[in-house]
KOLDOSE-840073 format. One line per 5 residues: number of its first residue (from 1); their letters; for each residue x, y, z of N, C-alpha, C. Coordinates in steps of 0.02 Angstrom, whole numbers, plus 50000, padded with zeros to 5 digits. Layout:
# residues N
NUM	a	X,Y,Z,X,Y,Z,X,Y,Z ~ ...
END
This chain:
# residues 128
1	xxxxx	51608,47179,52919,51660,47132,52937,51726,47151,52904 ~ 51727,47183,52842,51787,47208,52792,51813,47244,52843 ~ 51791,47291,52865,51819,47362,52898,51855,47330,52957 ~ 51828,47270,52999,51836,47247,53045,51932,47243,53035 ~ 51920,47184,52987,51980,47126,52960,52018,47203,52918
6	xxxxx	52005,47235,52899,52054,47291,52858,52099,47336,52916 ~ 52062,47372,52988,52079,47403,53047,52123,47363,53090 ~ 52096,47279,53100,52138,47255,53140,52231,47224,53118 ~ 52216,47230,53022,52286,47205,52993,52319,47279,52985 ~ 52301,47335,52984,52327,47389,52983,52373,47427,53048
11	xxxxx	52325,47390,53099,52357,47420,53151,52399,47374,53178 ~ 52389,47299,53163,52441,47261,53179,52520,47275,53146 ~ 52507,47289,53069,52581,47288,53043,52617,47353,53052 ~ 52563,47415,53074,52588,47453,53098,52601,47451,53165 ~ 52587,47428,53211,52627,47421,53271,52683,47374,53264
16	xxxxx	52668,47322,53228,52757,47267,53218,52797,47305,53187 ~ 52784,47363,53146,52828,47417,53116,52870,47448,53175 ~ 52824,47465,53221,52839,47531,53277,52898,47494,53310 ~ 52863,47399,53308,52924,47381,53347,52993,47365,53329 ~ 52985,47351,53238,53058,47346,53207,53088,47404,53217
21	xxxxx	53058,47457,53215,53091,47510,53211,53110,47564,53267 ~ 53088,47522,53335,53105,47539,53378,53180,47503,53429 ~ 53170,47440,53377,53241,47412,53396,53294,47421,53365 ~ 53264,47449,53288,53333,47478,53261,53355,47545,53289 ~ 53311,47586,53304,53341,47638,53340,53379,47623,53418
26	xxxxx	53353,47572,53436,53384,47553,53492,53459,47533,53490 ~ 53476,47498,53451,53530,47460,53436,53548,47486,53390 ~ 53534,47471,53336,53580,47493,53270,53580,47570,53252 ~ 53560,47618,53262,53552,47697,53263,53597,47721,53352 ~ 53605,47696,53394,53627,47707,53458,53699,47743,53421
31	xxxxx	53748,47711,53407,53793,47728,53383,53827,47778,53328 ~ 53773,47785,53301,53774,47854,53238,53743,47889,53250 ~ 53686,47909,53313,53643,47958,53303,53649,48000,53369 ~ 53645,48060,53378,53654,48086,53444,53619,48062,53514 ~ 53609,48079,53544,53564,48064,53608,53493,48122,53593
36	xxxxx	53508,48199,53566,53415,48231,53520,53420,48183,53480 ~ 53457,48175,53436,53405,48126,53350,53389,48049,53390 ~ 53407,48010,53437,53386,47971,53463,53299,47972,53499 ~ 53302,48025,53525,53246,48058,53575,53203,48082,53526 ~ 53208,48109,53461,53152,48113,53403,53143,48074,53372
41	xxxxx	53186,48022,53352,53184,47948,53337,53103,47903,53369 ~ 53152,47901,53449,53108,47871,53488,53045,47902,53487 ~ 53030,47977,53486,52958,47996,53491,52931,47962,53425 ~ 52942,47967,53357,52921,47956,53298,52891,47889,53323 ~ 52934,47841,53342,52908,47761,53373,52851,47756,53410
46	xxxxx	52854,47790,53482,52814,47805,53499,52725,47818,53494 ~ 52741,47862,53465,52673,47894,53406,52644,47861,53367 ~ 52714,47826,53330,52674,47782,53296,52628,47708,53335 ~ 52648,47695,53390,52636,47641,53409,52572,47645,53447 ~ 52571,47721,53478,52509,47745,53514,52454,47724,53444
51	xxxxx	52444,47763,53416,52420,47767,53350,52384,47704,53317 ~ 52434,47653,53316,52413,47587,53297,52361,47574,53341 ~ 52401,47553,53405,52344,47543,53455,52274,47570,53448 ~ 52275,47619,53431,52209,47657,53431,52158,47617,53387 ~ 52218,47610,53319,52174,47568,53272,52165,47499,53268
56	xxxxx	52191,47476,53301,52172,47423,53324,52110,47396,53386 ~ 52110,47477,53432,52038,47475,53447,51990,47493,53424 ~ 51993,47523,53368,51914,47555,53329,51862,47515,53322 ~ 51900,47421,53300,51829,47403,53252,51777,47359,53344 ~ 51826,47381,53380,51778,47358,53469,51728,47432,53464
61	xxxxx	51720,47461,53420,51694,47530,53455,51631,47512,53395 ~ 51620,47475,53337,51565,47485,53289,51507,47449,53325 ~ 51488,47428,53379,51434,47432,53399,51401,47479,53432 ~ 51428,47532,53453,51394,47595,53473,51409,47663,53439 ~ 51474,47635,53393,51500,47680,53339,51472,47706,53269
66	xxxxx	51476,47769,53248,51475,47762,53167,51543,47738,53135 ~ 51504,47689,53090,51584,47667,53041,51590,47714,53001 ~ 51567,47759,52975,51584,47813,52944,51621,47842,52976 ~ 51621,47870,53046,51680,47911,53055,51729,47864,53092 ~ 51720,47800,53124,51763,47763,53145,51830,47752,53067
71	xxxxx	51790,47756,53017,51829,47760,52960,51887,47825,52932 ~ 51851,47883,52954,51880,47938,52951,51939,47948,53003 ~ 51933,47936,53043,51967,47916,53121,52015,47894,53120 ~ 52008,47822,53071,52061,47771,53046,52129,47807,52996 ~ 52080,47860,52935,52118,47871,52888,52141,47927,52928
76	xxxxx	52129,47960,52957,52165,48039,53002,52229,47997,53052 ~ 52226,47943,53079,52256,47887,53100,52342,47880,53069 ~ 52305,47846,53017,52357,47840,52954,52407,47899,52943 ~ 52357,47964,52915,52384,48025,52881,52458,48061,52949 ~ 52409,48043,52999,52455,48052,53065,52526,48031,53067
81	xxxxx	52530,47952,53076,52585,47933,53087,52620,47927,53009 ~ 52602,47935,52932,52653,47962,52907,52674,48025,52905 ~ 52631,48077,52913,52654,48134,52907,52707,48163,52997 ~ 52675,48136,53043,52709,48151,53101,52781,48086,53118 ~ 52773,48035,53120,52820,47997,53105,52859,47990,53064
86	xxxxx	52835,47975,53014,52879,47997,52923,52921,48053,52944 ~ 52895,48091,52969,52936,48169,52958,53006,48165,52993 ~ 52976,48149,53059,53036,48150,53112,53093,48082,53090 ~ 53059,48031,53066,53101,47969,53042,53144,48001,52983 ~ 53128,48042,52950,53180,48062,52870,53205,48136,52914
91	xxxxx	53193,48170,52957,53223,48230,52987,53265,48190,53030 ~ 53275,48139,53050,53328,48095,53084,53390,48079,53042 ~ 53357,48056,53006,53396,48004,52949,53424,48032,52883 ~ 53400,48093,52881,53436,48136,52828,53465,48199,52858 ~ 53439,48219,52902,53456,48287,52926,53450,48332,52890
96	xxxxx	53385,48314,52835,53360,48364,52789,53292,48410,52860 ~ 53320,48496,52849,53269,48522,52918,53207,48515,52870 ~ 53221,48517,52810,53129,48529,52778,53090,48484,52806 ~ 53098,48433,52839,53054,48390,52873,53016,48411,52942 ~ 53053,48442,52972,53022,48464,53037,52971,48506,53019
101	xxxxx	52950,48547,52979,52900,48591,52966,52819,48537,52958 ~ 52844,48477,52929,52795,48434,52918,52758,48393,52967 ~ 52775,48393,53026,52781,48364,53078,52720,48375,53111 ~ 52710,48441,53129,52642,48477,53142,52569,48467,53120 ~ 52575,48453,53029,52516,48430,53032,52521,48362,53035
106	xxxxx	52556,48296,53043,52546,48264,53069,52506,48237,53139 ~ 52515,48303,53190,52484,48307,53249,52427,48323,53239 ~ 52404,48368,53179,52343,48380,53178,52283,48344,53150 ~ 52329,48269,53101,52305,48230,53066,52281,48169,53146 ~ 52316,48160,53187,52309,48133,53264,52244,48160,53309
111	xxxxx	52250,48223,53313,52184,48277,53329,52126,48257,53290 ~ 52128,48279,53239,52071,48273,53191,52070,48179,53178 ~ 52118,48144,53198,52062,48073,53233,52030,48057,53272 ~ 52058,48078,53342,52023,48080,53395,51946,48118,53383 ~ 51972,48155,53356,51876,48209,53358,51854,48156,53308
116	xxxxx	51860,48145,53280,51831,48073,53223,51805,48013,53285 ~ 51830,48009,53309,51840,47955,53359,51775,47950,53396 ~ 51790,48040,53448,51723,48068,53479,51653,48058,53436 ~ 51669,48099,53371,51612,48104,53311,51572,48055,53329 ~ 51612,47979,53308,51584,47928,53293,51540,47898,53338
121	xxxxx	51557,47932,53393,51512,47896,53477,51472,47920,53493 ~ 51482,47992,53471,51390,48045,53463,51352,48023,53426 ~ 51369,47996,53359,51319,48006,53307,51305,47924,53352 ~ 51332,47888,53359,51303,47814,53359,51309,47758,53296 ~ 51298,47704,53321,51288,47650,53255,51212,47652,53241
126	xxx	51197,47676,53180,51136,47679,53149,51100,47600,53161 ~ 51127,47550,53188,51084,47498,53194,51024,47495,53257 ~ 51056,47527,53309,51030,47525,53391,50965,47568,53366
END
């Protein structure tokens, strides 16, 4: 039930994140930021919001799921949208380039959830 109530407040405040911060880029970033740093802006939002979603469907999946990797899934989840979001949000907002290099494994932290994801539906919930 923890994992339940821990996945569904995680992915909630991370999607109400995706959405503060998709209206500040909307509005308040429109005017200082180009039409690219807008469009990497917006992807960072994006991603992140896909993302949430995801985790917010995991704990519907622990009846045919392993929570072990529905857990792993979660934290590859996480590692994702700061390292792929984070990146592009401070490569926006600073126009420091060392950020774009970081970006990548963010995608791979996204990847390596999904296969978490898969994992978890092969192995099964040890209860059935």
């Amino acid at each position: 039930m923890l994992i339940k109530k821990n996945l569904l407040m995680i992915g909630a405040l991370l999607g109400g994140l995706a959405v503060i911060l998709g209206a500040f880029g909307a509005h308040g970033l429109k005017s200082v930021l180009s039409a690219a740093q807008l469009v990497t802006f917006e992807t960072a939002v994006r991603y992140q919001m896909y993302h949430a979603l995801a985790i917010l469907v995991l704990p519907s999946l622990l009846s045919v799921a392993s929570v072990k990797w529905l857990t792993r899934a979660a934290i590859a989840f996480l590692i994702g949208i700061f390292l792929f979001s984070g990146s592009l949000y401070m490569l926006v907002m600073t126009g420091i380039k060392l950020f774009g290099p970081i970006t990548p494994l963010g995608g791979v932290g996204f990847i390596i959830g999904w296969l978490c994801v898969a994992m978890s539906i092969k192995v099964g919930n040890s209860n059935e």
